[in-house]
C-alpha positions in Angstrom: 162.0 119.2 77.3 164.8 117.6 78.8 164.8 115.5 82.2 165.8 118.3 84.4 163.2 120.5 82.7 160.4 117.8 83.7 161.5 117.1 87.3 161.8 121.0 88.2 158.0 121.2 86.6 157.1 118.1 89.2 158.5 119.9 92.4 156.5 122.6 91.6 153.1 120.9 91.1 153.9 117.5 92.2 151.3 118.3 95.6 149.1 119.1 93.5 148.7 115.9 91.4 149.7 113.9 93.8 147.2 111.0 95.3 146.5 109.0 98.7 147.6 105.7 99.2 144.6 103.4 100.4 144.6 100.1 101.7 142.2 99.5 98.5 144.5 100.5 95.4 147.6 102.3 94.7 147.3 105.6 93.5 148.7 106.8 89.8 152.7 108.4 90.9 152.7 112.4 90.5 155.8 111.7 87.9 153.7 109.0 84.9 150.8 111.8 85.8 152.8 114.7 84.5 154.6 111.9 81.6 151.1 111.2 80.5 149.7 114.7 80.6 153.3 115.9 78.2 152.7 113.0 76.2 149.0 114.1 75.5 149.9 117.9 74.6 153.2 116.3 72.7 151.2 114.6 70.4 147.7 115.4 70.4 146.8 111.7 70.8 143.4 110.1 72.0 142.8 109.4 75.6 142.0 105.5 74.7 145.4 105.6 72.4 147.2 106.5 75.9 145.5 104.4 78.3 146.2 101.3 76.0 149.9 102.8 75.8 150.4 103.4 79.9 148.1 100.6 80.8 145.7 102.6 82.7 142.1 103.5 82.6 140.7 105.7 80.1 139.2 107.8 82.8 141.9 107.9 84.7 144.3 109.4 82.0 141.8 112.1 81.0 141.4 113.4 85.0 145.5 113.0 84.9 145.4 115.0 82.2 143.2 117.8 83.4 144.1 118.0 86.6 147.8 118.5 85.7 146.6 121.1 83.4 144.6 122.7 86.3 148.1 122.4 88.5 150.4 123.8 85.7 148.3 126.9 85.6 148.1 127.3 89.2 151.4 127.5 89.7 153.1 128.7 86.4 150.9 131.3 85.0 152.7 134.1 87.2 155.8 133.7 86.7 155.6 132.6 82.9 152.9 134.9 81.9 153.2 138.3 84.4 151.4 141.2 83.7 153.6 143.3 81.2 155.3 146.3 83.1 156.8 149.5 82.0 160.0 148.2 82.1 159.0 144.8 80.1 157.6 147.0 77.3 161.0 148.9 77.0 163.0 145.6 76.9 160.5 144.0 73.9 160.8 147.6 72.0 164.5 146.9 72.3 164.6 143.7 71.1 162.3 144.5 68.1 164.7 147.4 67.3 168.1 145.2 67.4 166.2 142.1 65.5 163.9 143.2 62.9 164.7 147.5 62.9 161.6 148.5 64.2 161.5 151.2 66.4 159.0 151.5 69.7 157.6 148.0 68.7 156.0 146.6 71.9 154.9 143.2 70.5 152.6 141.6 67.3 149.4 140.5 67.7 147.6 138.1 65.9 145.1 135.2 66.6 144.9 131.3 66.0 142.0 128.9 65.7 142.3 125.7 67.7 139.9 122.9 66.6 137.2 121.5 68.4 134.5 119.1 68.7 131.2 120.8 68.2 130.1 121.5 71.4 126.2 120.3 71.8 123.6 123.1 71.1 126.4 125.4 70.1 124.6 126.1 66.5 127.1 128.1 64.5 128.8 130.1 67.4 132.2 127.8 67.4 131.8 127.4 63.1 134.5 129.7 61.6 135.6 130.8 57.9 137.6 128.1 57.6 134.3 125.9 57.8 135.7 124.3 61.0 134.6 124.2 64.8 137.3 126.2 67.0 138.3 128.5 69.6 140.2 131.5 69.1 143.3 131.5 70.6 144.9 135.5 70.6 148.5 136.3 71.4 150.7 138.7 71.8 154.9 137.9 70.9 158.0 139.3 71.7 160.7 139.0 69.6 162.2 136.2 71.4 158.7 133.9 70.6 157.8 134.8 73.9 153.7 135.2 75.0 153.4 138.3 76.6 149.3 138.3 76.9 147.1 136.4 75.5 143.3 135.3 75.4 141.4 132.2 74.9 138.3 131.0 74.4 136.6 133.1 72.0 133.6 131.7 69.3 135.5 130.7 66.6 132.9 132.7 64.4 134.8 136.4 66.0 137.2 138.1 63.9 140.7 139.0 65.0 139.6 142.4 65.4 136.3 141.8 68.0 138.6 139.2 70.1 141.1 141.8 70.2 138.2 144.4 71.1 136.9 142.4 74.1 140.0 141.1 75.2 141.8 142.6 78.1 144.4 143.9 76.6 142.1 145.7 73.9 140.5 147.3 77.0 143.6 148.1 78.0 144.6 149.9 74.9 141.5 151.6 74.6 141.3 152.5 78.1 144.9 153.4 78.4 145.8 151.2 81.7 148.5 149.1 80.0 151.4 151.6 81.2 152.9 151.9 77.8 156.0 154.4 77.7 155.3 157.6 76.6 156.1 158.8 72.8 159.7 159.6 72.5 161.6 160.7 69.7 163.5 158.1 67.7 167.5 158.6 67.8 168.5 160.5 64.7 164.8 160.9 63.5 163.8 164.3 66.0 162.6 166.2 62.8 159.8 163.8 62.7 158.6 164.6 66.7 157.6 161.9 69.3 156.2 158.9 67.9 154.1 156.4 70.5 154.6 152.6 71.2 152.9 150.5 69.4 151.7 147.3 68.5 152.1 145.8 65.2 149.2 143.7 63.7 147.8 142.3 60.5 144.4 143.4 58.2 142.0 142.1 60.4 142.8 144.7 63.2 141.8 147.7 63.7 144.2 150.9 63.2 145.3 152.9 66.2 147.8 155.3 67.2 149.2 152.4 69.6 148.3 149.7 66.9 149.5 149.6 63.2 148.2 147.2 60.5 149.5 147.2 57.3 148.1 150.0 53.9 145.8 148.3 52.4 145.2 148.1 48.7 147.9 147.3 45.3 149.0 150.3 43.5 151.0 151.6 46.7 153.5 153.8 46.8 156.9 152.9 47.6 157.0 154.8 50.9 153.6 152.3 51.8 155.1 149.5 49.9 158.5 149.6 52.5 156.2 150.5 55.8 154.4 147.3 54.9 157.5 145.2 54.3 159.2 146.0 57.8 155.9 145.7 59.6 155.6 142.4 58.1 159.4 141.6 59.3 158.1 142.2 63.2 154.7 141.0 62.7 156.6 137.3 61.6 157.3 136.7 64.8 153.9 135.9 66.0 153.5 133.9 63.0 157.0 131.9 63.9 155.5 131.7 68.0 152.5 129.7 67.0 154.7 128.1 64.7 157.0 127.0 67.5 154.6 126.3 69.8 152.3 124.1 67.6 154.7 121.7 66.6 156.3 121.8 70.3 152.6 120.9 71.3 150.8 119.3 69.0 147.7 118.7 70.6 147.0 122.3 69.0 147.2 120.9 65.4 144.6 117.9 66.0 140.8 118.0 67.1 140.4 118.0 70.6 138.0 116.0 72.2 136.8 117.9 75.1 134.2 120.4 76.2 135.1 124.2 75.6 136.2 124.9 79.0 138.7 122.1 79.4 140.0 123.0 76.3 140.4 126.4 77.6 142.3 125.1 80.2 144.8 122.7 78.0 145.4 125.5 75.2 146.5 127.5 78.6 148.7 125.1 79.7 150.2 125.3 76.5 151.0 128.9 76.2 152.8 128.7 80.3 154.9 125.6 79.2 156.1 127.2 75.8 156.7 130.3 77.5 159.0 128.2 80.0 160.8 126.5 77.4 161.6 129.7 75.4 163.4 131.1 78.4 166.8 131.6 77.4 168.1 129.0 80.8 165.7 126.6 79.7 166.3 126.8 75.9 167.7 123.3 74.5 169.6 124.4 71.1 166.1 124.6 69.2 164.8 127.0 69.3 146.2 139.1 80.8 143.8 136.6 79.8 140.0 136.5 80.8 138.1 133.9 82.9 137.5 131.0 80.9 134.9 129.6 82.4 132.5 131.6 80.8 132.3 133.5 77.0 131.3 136.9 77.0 129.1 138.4 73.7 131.8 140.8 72.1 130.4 144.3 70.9 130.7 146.0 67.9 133.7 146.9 66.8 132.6 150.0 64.8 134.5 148.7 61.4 138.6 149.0 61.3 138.5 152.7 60.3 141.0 154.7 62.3 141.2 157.9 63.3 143.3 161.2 62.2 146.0 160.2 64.6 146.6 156.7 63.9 147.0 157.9 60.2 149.2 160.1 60.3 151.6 158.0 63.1 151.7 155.1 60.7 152.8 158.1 57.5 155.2 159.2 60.3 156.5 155.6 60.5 156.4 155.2 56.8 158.6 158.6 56.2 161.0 157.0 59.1 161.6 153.7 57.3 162.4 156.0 54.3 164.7 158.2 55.6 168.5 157.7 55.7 168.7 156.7 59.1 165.8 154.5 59.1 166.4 152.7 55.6 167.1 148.8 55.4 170.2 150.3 53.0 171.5 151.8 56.1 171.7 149.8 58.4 173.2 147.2 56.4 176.2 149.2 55.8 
């Protein structure tokens, strides 16, 4: 984040985080507020290790910190994370198609555990299969690294596939209110029909006609054995996003000391400033979420099964990426 970067972030929440002057004490400036809060998500350091660094209360830093969380996400989440449109979806299948050749790709999906403190009374609800306390932290990327929707605060104990299931975007999918494009035909490949939009997605999802996960099992085919290998290529990108954004913020990569909510809060913060710095104009040379005050119970999932239709888009896919105009061979020439 370069100066310019950091001042245009204070105009827009400097009101916020800004404090009165009394005749008792002079407040803590708007600007070392916001410097402390970057330097917390920077580096994932304690709130003592900062007041001793900045000379000011250990209290005070971690209200600073909060509070300019609370700010960023006030006035940031709308324009860095705005509900995906018809004509967004278009632009990320585009952009999957140019980069990795994937056709009617709308974005991966995966999910990340961030580590907690185990919160008191929380029994094994925040204890995942790593054999770690965390939050579950879902995303999903566009090409570009960019967060397009995302969900946090799930028990760490919930599989990808049952965040996914209660997250709004899940809903979405299932309830079909996320204004995907209609199936189209892809250019060259009519003989094989319309083929939907669709996510792409690892194992741990389930398989839909608007979300694909890899065949599972060894002895595959080599039709299966290429499907898997370009889904893999678009799917990377959520991989390389959390990637990107851990080491950008690498509060993410430490325990955090707080209570599930404010953690909530600073994983959000997060997401918004990544999602500002991977804007191409604010790019230095490097490269709809759910309330979070409160965790909903996430239903059954009804195992990863798919149906009829999911099957037989993914064959469809596989046939694609083994024809001669949708073969790796081919578009290399």
């Amino acid at each position: 984040m370069t100066p310019g970067q950091m001042d245009e972030i204070l105009n827009i929440i400097g009101r916020d985080i800004t404090r009165q002057h009394t005749n008792f004490r002079q407040p803590i400036e708007a600007r070392q507020r916001l410097a402390v809060t970057l330097r917390y998500l920077a580096t994932g350091e304690t709130f003592s290790s900062l007041a001793f660094s900045y000379r000011l209360g250990e209290r005070t830093v971690s209200q600073a910190v909060l509070q300019t969380c609370d700010a960023i996400v006030c006035h940031l989440k709308t324009s860095q994370l705005p509900k995906p449109t018809a004509d967004t979806w278009r632009a990320t299948a585009r952009r999957f198609q140019e980069k990795f050749d994937f056709p009617h790709c709308l974005g991966a999906l995966d999910g990340k555990h961030v580590n907690v403190f185990a919160p008191a009374n929380s029994g094994s609800q925040f204890f995942n299969y790593k054999r770690a306390f965390s939050i579950v932290l879902m995303a999903l990327v566009d090409a570009d690294f960019k967060i397009l929707a995302l969900q946090i605060g799930d028990y760490g104990r919930c599989s990808d596939g049952g965040v996914f299931a209660n997250s709004a975007l899940g809903r979405g999918l299932q309830n079909k209110t996320l204004d995907l494009p209609a199936p189209e035909f892809i250019p060259g490949a009519e003989d094989l029909g319309e083929l939907p939009y669709v996510f792409v997605a690892d194992a741990a999802f389930p398989l839909k006609t608007n979300l694909m996960r890899p065949y599972p099992g060894h002895n595959l085919s080599h039709a299966k054995k290429t499907f898997n290998c370009r889904l893999s290529r678009a799917r990377n990108t959520v991989e390389d996003a959390f990637g990107i954004l851990s080491s950008r913020w690498r509060v993410l990569l430490s325990r955090i000391m707080l209570e599930p909510h404010k953690v909530d809060k600073v994983v959000m913060a997060t997401c918004i400033l990544h999602n500002y710095l991977t804007q191409p104009s604010h790019q230095t040379g490097t490269e709809t979420d759910r309330h979070i005050t409160e965790l909903n119970s996430v239903p059954a999932m009804g195992g990863n099964r798919g149906s009829n239709a999911a099957y037989e888009v993914r064959d469809t896919f596989a046939r694609y990426f083994n024809s001669p105009v949708g073969s790796i061979a081919r578009i290399t020439e």
